[in-house]
N, C-alpha and C positions, 0 to 999 in steps of 0.2 A: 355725580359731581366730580370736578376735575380738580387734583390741587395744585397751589402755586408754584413754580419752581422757588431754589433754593436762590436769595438776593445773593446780588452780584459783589456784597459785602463779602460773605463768606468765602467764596472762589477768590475775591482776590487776597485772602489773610492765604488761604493753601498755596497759592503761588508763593508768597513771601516765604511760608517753608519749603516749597521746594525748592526756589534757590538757597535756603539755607544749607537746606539737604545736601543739593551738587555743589557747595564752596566747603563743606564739616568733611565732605568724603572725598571731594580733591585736595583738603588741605591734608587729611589722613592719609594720601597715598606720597602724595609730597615728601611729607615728615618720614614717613614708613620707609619709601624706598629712595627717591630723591637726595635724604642726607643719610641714608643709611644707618638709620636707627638700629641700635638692637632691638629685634624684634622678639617680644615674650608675650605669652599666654598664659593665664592662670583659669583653669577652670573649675571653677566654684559648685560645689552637687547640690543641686535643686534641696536635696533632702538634709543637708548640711546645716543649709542656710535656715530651711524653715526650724531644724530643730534649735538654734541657734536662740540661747535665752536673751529676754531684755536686758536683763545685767548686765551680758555679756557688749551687747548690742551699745550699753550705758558707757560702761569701761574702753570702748573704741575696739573690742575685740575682732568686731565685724567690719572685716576694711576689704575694700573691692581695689584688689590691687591692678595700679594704674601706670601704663606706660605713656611715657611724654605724647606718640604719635597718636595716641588716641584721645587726647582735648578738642580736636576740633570734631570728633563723633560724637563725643559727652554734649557739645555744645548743643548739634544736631538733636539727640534726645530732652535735652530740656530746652530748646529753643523750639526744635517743633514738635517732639516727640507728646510734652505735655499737654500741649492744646487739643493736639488729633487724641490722644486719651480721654479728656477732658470732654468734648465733643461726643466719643463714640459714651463714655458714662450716661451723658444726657437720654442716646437713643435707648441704653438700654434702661435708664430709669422711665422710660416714655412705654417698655414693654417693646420694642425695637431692638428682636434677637435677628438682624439680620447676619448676612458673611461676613461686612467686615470687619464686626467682632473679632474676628480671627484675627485681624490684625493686631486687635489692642494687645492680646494675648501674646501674640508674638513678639512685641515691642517690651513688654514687660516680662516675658520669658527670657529677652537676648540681651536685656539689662542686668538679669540676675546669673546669667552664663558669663558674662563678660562677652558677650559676641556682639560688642557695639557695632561692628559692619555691618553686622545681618541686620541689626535694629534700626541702623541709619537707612539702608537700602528700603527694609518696610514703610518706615518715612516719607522715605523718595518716592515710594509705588502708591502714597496716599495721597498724600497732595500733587504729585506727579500727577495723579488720574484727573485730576480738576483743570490741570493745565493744557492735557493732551484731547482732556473731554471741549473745553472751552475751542483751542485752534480746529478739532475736527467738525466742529459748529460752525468755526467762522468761513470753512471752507464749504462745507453743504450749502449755508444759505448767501452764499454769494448771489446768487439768482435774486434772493432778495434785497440784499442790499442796492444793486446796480438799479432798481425799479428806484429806491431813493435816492438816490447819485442822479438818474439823469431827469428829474423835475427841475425846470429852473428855478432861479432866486428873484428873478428880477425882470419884471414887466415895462412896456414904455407905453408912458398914460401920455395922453391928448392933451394941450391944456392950453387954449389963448394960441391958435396957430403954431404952438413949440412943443417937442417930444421932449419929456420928463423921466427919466429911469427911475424906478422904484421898486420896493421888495414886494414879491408878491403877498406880502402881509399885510402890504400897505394899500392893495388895490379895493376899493368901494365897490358897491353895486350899481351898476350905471354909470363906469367910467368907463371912457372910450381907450380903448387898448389898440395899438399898432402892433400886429403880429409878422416880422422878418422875413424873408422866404427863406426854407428850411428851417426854424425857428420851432419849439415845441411849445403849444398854447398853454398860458399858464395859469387859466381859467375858464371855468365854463360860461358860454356867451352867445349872444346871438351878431350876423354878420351885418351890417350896414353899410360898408363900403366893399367895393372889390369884390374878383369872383377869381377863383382858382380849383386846387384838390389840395385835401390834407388825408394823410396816411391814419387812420385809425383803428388798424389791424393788431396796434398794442393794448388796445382796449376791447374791441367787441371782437375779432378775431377775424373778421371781411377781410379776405385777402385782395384789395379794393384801395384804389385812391377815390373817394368820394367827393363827389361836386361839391360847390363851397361859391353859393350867391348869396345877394341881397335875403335877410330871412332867414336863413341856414343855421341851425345849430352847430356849435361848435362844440368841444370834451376837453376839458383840460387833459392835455398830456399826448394828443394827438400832435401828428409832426406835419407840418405847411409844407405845401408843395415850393412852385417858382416861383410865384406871385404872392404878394405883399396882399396883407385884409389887414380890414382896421371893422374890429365889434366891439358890442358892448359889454360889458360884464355882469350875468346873470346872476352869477353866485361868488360869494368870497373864497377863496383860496382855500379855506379849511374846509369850508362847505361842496367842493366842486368833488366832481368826478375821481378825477388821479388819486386824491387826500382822501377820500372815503375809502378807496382800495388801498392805497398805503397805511390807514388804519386798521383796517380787517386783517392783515399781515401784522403789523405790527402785534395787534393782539393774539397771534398763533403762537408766539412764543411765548403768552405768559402762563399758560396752563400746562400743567404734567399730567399725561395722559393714564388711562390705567393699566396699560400695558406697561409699565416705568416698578408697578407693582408686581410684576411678574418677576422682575428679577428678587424683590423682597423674598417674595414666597418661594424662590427656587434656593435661596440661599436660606432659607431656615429649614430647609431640608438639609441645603449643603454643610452648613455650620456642625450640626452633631454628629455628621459622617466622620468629618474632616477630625474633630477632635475626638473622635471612635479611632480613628487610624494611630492619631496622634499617642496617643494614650499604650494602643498595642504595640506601634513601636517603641516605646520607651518601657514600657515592661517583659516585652520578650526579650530585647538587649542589654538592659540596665542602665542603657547611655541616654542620657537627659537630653544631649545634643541632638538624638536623631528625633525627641519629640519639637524640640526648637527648629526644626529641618522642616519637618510635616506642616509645621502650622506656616510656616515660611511661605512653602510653595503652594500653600494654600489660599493663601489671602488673596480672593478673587476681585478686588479695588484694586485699579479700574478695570477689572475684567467687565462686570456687570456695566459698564460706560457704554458699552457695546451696544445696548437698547437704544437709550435716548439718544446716538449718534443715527442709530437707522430711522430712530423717527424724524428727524432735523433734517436727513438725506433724503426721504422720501417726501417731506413737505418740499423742498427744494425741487426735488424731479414735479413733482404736482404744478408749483409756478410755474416749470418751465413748459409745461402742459397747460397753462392758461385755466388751472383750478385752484383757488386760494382756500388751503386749508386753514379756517381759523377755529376750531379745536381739534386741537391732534389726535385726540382721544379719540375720533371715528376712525384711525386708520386702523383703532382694535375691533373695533365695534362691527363694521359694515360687514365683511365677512358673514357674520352671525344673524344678521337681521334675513328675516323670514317673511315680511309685509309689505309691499312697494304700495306706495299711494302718491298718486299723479293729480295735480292739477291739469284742468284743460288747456286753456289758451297761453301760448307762450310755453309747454312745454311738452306736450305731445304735437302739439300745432305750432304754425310761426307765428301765431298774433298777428297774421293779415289775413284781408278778404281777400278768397281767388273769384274768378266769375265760374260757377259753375253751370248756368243753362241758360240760355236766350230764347224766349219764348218769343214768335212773331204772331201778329195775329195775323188773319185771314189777308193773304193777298203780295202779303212781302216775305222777301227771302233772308236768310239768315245772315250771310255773307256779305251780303247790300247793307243789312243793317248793321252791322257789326262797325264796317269802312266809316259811315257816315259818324256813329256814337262813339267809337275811340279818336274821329278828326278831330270832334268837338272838346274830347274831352282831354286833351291834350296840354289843353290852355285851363284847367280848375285844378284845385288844390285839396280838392273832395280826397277822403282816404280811400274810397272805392273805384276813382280812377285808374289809379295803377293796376287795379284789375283788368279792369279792361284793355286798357294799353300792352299791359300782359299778352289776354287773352290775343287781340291785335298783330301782334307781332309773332304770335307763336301758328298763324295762320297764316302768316306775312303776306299780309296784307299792305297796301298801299294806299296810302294816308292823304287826304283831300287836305284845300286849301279852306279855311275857316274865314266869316268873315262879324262885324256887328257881335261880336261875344261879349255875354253879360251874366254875371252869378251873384245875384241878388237874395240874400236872406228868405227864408220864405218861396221863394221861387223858382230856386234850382238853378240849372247851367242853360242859357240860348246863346245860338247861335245860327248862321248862315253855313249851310256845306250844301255843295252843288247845287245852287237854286232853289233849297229847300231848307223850312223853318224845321230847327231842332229844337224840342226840349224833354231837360230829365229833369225831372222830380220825384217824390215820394207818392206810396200809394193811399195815404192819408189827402197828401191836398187833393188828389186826384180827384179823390171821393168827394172831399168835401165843393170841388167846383162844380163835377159830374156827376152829382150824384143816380141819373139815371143809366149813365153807363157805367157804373163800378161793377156790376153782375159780368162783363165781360173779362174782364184780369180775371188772371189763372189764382185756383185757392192758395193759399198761406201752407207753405209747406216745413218752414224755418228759416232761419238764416236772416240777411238782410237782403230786401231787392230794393228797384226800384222801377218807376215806369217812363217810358220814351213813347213822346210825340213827336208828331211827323205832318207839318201844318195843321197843327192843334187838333188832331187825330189819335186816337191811339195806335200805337205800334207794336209796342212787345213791353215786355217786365223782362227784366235783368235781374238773375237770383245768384246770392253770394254765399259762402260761407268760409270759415274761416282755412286756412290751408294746410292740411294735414300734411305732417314730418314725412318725407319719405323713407324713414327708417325707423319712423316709432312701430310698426307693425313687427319687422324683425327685432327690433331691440327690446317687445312686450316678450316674443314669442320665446327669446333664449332667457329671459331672467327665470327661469326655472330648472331648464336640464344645466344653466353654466352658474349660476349663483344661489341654487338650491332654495326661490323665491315658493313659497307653498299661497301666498295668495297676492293678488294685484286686483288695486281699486282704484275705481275715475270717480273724482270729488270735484265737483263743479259747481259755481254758482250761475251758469246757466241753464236756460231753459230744457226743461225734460227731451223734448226732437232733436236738440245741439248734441246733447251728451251723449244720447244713446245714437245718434249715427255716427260719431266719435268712435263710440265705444266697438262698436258692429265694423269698424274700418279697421283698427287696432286690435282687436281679441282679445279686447277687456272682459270680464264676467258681472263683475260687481260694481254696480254703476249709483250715482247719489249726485240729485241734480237738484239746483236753486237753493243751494247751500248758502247760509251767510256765515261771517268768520266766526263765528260764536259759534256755529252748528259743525263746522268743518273742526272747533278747537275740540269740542266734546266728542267727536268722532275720533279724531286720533288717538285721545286721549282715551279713548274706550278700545281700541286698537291697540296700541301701546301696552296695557294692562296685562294683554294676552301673548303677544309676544314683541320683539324689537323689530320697530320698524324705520325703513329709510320713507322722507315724506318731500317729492320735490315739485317747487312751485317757484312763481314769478312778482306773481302781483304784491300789493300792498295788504290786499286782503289775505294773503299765504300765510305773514309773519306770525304770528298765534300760533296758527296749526305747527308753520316752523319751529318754532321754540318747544313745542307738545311734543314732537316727533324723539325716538331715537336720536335718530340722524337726520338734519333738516336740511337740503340743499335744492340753493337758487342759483339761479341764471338771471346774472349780475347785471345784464344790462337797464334794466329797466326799473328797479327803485332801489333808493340806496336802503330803505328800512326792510325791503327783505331780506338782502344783505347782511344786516347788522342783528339780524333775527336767525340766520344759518350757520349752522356749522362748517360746510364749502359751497364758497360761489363759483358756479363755473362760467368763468370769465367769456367765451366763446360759446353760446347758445346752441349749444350740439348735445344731443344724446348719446353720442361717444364717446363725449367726452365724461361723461356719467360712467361710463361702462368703462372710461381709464381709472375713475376714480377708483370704482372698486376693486380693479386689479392690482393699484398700488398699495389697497389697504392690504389685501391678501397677502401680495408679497411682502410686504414690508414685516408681517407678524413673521414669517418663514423663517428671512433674512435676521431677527433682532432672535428670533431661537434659535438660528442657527450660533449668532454668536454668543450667547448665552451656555449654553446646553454642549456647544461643541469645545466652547476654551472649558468648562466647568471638566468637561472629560479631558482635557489634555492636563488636567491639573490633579485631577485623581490619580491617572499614570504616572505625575510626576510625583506624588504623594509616595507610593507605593516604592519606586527607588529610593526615596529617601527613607523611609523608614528602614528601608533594607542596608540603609548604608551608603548606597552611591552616591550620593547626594550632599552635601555640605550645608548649612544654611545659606551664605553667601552664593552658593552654585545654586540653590532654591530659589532665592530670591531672585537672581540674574533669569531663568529659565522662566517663572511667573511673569516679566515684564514681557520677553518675547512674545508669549499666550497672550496678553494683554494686549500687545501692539498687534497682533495678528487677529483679533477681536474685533478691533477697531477698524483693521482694514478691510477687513468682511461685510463691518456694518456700514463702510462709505458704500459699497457696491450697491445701495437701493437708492443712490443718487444718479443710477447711471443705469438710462432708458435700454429694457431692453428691445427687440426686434420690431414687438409688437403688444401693444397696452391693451388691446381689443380680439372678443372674439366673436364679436356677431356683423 
């Protein structure tokens, strides 16, 4: 489970201190040196004060002697000094001995020194950290904000011969929308007037302008070409394409990942070090001030900010990579997973048929028949055409003139090419019209085909299946020596021959076919038990297993409930882009130790001066912020792609 981040209440109350912070500490230097204050110090022994009786305390004995230039630091301490106290009391009555405990200690150690600067400046470095945490957020996910900046607001509906402008919240199902040329479609629809291209390559990743006829599916959030379309509105606005993916982003940011706990657990180590130090410089010295030094430079808020900056950076880098993290919590995870489990179609495969053999019978050539069944098939809207057509052009072949075409339910595609009657059908009716020549077709080997006549003759069977990745093969074969994978499984709900020639193509081992989602959910889920698994799929029947998985990641094109079922969508249907995924998770764990682990050591160094002396509190304090800013600037660096995301 992932927890929520902290409400956007609380960040903005530490802002308010930390301008209180920088107006108590410029109005302190003001007064200080500006009007030329006599400036005095009184410093009070820790050991003074506590032996200091109530009576004494009753009588006004106990006075914290106070120079004018120091009110507006007093202000600082009890304007924001009490709350961030107050706050860290809560964690630690919750059992929450994190680092910044050091702080509180500190603030109330430099209260009872008289060293309201140092205690003002801790201040500053506390709620300060909320402020420098929040702006290096809003600059990481710029990438995501600019995806909701450029949706439009406002659709022009059809209405009684006249264009009507209205907010895309106002648009219905089944209203005819005018879409501009250059214009981004601001719902999902289908085409009824007009033909052109619109750019879609901000959504499925085709680096493609795609035709756009009578028919044509449209995506909200795609950009028109030159030409004006006028469609209809399939889905409403919140329901479309764009608004589904802007909600899947939008939800990345409500969860804290568990790598956000790493920094806890590094700091309850670091906390008793810190005040182990603290403690020995003040007893090898006898000066109280060099323990108020130590804890100073110690206070690692907002060092520790430095995590959830690298993970807000690398969800950022991930959009800009056409991968939408929405829980961030696998950029810890993926690394570690040791199980890959693949769905079939759609994601070792592209979820199309290719033609893979033309069988001719007795007497005809391949090449003849191939020219005559791609002329025909030119003019159908069959999913198996484009196979052919494929197949067609990749022979380049040249395309006969069609005449009398008809695609009638039930009957397949006819037509006229060269003087000769074409028909395709299936090898069911075939059977069921012929049944004395069905012993002739070739046996059932998988796949789908189907049979071509040739003036009501048989001709050949056409055998399809579906079109293996050209990179699924390498990208199964490195998930082992490059991501320390110890096992990979093909989970399919197709037929046993689909899977396992799949499987036989790619170098899969472990194969499970006619799976249904209940059978695939108790799979993972028996998988899962033993170790962390990443589980990626497409269909509607994935989301189960997806949600059972470790790490559940789809390939966003094709339903939005898988989507909303994964941890990341990868918006561009590539298994590279899989393979960038888990390189950004890697890095990103590096990069958030490094900032972590690497300020936590510049601050022990600074520890050690101070205890020894060099150190002032105020020169502690100042020196921590630096560590802190140099934290942060480490952890933007996993927003900033390196050479190459991929290594297969």
């Amino acid at each position: 489970m992932t927890d929520k981040k902290t409400p956007s209440s609380s960040a903005l109350s530490e802002n308010i201190i930390a301008v209180i912070s920088l107006l108590g500490i410029g109005g302190y230097l003001v007064l200080r040196y500006g009007l030329d204050v006599e400036h005095r110090i009184y410093t009070l022994s820790l050991n003074a004060a506590l032996a200091t009786s109530a009576s004494e305390i009753y009588r006004g004995q106990f006075v914290f002697p106070i120079e004018p230039a120091s009110a507006p630091l007093l202000a600082v301490l009890i304007l924001g000094g009490i709350p961030l106290i107050f706050q860290l009391g809560l964690k630690l009555a919750q059992g929450d001995w994190g680092a910044d405990l050091l702080a509180g200690v500190s603030i109330i150690t430099a209260v009872l020194l008289n060293e309201y600067l140092a205690g003002s400046l801790v201040v500053l470095m506390l709620s300060g950290g909320v402020v420098l945490e929040t702006y290096a957020v809003r600059k990481a996910s710029s990438v995501l904000e600019a995806l909701a900046r450029r949706m439009p607001s406002l659709a022009h509906r059809k209405s009684a011969n006249q264009l009507i402008d209205i907010t895309t919240a106002q648009v219905n199902i089944g209203d005819i929308l005018l879409i501009m040329p250059h214009e981004i479609c601001p719902v999902d629809g289908t085409v009824v007037e007009g033909s052109g291209t619109m750019d879609e390559s901000y959504l499925t990743g085709e680096p493609y302008m795609m035709s756009k006829v009578s028919g044509s599916q449209v995506l909200s959030g795609a950009i028109n070409g030159d030409s004006a379309l006028t469609i209809r509105a399939d889905k409403l606005a919140v329901d479309s394409r764009y608004a589904k993916i802007m909600e899947v982003m939008r939800s990345s940011e409500q969860y804290r990942p568990n790598i956000r706990r790493l920094g806890d657990q590094l700091g309850a180590l670091y906390t008793p070090l810190a005040v182990l130090i603290a403690l020995i410089a003040w007893a090898s010295s006898g000066d109280v001030v060099r323990f108020l030094a130590v804890l100073v430079i110690a206070t690692p808020c907002p060092l520790l900010i430095g995590i959830p900056v690298t993970i807000i950076s690398s969800i950022s880098l991930a959009a800009r990579r056409e991968i939408i993290i929405k829980n961030p919590a696998i950029l810890e995870t993926i690394g570690t997973c040791r199980t890959a489990i693949f769905d079939k179609t759609g994601t070792l495969t592209y979820g199309r048929p290719s033609l893979t053999a033309l069988i001719p019978a007795q007497g005809y050539d391949e090449q003849e028949l191939l020219t005559l069944i791609a002329s025909l098939e030119r003019y159908s809207k069959h999913p198996l055409s484009r196979a052919i057509i494929a197949a067609a052009k990749k022979s380049a072949l040249s395309l006969l003139s069609v005449t009398n075409i008809t695609e009638l339910p039930g009957e397949g595609l006819k037509g006229n090419v060269d003087g000769k009657r074409i028909q395709l059908t299936s090898r069911k009716k075939y059977s069921e019209r012929r049944p004395d020549l069905a012993e002739m077709l070739p046996p059932v080997i998988g796949g789908l085909e189907c049979v071509v006549l040739i003036d009501d003759a048989y001709a050949a069977t056409l055998q399809f299946r579906d079109e293996v990745r050209t990179d699924s093969l390498s990208f199964i074969n490195h998930l082992k020596p490059s991501h320390l994978f110890d096992k990979v499984m093909l989970v399919s709900g197709d037929r046993e021959s689909e899977v396992r020639f799949l499987a036989d193509q790619v170098g899969i081992e472990h194969v499970y076919f006619s799976q249904s989602p209940e059978q695939k959910l108790a799979l993972v889920r028996n998988e899962t038990r033993s170790s962390k698994t990443v589980y990626l799929g497409d269909g509607i029947n994935d989301a189960p297993a997806l949600t059972a998985a470790t790490i559940g990641i789809a390939f966003g094109r094709n339903s939005d409930i898988t989507g909303e079922s994964a941890d990341a969508v990868i918006m561009d249907s590539s298994l590279l882009k899989v393979d960038e995924l888990f390189h950004i998770g890697e890095r990103m764990r590096k990069i958030a130790l490094q900032s972590a682990v690497g300020g936590m050591m510049l601050s022990l160094i600074g520890m050690i001066f101070a205890g020894l002396g060099y150190l002032t509190p105020v020169a502690g304090a100042i020196i921590q912020e630096i560590i802190d800013v140099l934290a942060v600037l480490n952890a933007l660096r996993a927003a900033v792609a390196p050479k190459t995301l991929s290594d297969f």
